[in-house]
SERO-4910 file (N, C-alpha, C, O; in steps of 0.05 Angstrom, whole numbers):
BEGIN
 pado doro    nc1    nc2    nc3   cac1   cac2   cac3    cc1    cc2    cc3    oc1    oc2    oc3
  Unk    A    -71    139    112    -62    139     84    -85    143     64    -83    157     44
  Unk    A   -107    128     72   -133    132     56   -138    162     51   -145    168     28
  Unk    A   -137    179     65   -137    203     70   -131    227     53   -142    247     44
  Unk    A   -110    217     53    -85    228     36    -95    224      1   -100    241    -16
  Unk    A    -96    192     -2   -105    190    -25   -121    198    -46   -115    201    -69
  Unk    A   -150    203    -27   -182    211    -36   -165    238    -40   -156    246    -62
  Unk    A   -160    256    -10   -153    279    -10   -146    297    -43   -162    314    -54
  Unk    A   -119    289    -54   -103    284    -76   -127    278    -99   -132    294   -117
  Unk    A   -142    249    -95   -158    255   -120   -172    266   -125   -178    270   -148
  Unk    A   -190    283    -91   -209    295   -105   -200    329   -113   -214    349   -119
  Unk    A   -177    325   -109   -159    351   -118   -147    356   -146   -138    377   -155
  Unk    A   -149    333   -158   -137    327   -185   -112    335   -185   -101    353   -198
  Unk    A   -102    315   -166    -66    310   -174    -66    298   -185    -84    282   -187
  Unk    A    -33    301   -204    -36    286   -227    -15    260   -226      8    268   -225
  Unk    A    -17    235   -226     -4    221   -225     10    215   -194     33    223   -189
  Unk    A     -3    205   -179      4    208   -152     11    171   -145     -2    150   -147
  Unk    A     32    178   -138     54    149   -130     60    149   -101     71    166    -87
  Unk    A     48    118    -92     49    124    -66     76    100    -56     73     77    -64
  Unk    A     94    105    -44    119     89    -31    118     83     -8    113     99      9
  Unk    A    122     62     -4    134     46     24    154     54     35    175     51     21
  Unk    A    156     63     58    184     65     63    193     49     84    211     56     99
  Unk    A    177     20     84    180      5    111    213    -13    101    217    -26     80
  Unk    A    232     -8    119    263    -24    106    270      0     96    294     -2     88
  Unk    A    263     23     92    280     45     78    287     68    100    310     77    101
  Unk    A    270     76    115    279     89    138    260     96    164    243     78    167
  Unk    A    258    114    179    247    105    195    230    143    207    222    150    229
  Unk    A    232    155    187    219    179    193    197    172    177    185    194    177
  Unk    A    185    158    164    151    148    156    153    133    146    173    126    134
  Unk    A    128    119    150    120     93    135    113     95    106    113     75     91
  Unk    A    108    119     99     97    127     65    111    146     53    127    159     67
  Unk    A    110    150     31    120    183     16    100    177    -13    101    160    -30
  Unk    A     84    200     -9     68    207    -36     75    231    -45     76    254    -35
  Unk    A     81    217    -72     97    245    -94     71    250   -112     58    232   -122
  Unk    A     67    268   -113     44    281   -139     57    296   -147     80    300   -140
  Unk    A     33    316   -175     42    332   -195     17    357   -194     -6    350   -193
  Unk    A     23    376   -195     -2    405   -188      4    413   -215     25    404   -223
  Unk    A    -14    431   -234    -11    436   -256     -6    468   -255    -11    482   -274
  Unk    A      2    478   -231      5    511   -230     17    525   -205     -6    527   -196
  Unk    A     30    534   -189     38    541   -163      3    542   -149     -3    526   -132
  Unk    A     -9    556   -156    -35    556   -151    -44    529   -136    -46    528   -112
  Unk    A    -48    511   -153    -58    480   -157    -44    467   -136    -57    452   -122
  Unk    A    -18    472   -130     -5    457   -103    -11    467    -81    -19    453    -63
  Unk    A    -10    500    -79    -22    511    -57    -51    495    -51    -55    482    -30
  Unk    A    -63    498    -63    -89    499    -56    -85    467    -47    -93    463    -24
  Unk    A    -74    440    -63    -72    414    -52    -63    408    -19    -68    388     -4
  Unk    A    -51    428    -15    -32    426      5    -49    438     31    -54    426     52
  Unk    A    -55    458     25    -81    466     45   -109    447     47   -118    438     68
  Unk    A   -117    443     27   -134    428     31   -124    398     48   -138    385     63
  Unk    A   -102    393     41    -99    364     56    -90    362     82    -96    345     98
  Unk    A    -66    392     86    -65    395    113    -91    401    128    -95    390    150
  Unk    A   -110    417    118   -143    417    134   -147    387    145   -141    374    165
  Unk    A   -161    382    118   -167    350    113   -154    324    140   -168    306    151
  Unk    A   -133    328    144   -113    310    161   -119    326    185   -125    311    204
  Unk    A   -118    352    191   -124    358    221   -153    352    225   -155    337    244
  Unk    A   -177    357    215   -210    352    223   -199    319    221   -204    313    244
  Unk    A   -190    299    211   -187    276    219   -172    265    241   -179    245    253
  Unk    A   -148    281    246   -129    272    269   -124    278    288   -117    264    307
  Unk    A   -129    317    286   -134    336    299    -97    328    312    -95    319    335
  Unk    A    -77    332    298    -58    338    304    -36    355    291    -43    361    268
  Unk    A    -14    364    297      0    380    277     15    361    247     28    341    243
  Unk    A      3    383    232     17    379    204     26    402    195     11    421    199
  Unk    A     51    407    180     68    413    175     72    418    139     78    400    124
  Unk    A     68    440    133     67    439    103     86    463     97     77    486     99
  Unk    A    112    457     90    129    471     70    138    477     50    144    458     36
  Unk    A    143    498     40    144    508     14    119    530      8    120    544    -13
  Unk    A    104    532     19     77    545      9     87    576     17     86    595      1
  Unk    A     97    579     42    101    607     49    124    628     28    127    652     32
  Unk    A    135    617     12    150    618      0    146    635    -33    159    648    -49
  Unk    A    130    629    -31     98    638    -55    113    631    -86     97    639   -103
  Unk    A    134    621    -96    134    615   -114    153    580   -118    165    572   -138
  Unk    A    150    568    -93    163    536    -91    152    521   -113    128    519   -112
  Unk    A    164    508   -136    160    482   -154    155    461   -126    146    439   -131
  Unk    A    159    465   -108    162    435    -83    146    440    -66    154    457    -50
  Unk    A    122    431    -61    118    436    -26    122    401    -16    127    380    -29
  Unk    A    118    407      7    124    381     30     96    383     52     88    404     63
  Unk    A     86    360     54     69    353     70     78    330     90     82    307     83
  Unk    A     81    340    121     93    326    136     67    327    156     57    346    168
  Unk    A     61    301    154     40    287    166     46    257    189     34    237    196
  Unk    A     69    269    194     81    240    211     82    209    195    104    202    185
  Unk    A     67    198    194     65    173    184     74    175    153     91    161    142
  Unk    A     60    192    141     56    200    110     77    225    108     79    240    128
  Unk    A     92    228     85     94    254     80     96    255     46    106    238     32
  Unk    A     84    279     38     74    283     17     93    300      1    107    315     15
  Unk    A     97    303    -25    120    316    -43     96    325    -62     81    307    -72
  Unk    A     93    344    -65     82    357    -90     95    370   -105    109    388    -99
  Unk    A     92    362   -125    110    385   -152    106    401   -176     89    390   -191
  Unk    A    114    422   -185     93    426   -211    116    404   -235    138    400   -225
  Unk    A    113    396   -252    118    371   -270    146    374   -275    161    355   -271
  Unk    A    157    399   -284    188    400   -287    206    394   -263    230    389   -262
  Unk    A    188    395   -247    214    398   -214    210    369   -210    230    358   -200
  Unk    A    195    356   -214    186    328   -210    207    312   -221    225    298   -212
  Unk    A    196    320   -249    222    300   -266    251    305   -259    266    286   -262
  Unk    A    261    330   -249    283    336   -248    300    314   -224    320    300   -224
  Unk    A    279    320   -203    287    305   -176    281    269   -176    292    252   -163
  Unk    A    266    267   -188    257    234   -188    259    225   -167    279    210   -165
  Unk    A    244    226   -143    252    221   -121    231    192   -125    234    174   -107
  Unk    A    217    188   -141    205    164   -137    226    140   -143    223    117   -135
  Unk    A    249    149   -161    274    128   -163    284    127   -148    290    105   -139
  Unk    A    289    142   -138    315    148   -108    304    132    -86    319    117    -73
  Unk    A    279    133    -80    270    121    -51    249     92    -64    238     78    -48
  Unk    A    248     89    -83    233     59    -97    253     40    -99    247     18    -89
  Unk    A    279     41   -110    299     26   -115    313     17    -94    319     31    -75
  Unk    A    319    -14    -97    330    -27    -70    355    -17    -82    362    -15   -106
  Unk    A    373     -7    -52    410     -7    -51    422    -36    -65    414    -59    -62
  Unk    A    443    -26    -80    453    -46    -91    463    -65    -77    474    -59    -56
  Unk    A    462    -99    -87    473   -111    -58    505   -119    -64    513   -125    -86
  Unk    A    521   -117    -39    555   -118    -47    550   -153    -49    532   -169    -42
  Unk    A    579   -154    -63    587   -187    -75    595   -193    -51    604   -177    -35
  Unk    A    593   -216    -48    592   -233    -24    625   -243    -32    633   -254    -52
  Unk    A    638   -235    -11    670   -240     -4    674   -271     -7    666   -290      6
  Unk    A    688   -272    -27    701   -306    -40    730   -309    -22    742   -290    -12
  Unk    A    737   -333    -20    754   -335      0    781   -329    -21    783   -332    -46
  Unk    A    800   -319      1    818   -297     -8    847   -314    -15    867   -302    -23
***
């Protein structure tokens, strides 16, 4: 996860939120959403961190959206971590940091009938 972090800062993402997903599901332990200021800017985050994660892990990672050459989204699938990059409008649009931060609502506990 440290990895990931530095990675991102020394990339200048912008505003990078990192989530737990331990109780939320069970395809990672993390999800880090950032913000790239250009299609450019994510590419280049995304490569650099998929590099970055293989000379450390030396295993497969998985980065989508880039081949695509004009994605607002890529995805960094890093097993443990997976990463959401966005350029700022697609960000806000999706809010996925609400969607996966917010506990499920809890149902009313059944009163006797």
């Amino acid at each position: 996860m440290e990895i990931v972090k530095r990675s991102l800062e020394d990339d200048k993402a912008i505003d990078p939120v990192v989530i737990s997903l331990a109780g939320k599901t069970n395809i990672a332990d993390y999800m880090v959403v950032a913000t790239g200021t250009s299609q450019r800017h994510l590419v280049a985050m995304a490569e650099k961190l998929r590099d970055r994660l293989k000379a450390e892990r030396a295993r497969n990672v998985a980065v989508e959206g880039a081949e695509e050459g004009g994605s607002p989204w890529l995805l960094i699938d890093a097993g443990d971590v997976i990463v959401h990059l966005f350029r700022a409008e697609t960000r806000e649009f999706y809010d996925i940091e609400k969607l996966w931060s917010v506990a499920p609502p809890r149902r009313a506990a059944a009163g006797p009938g």
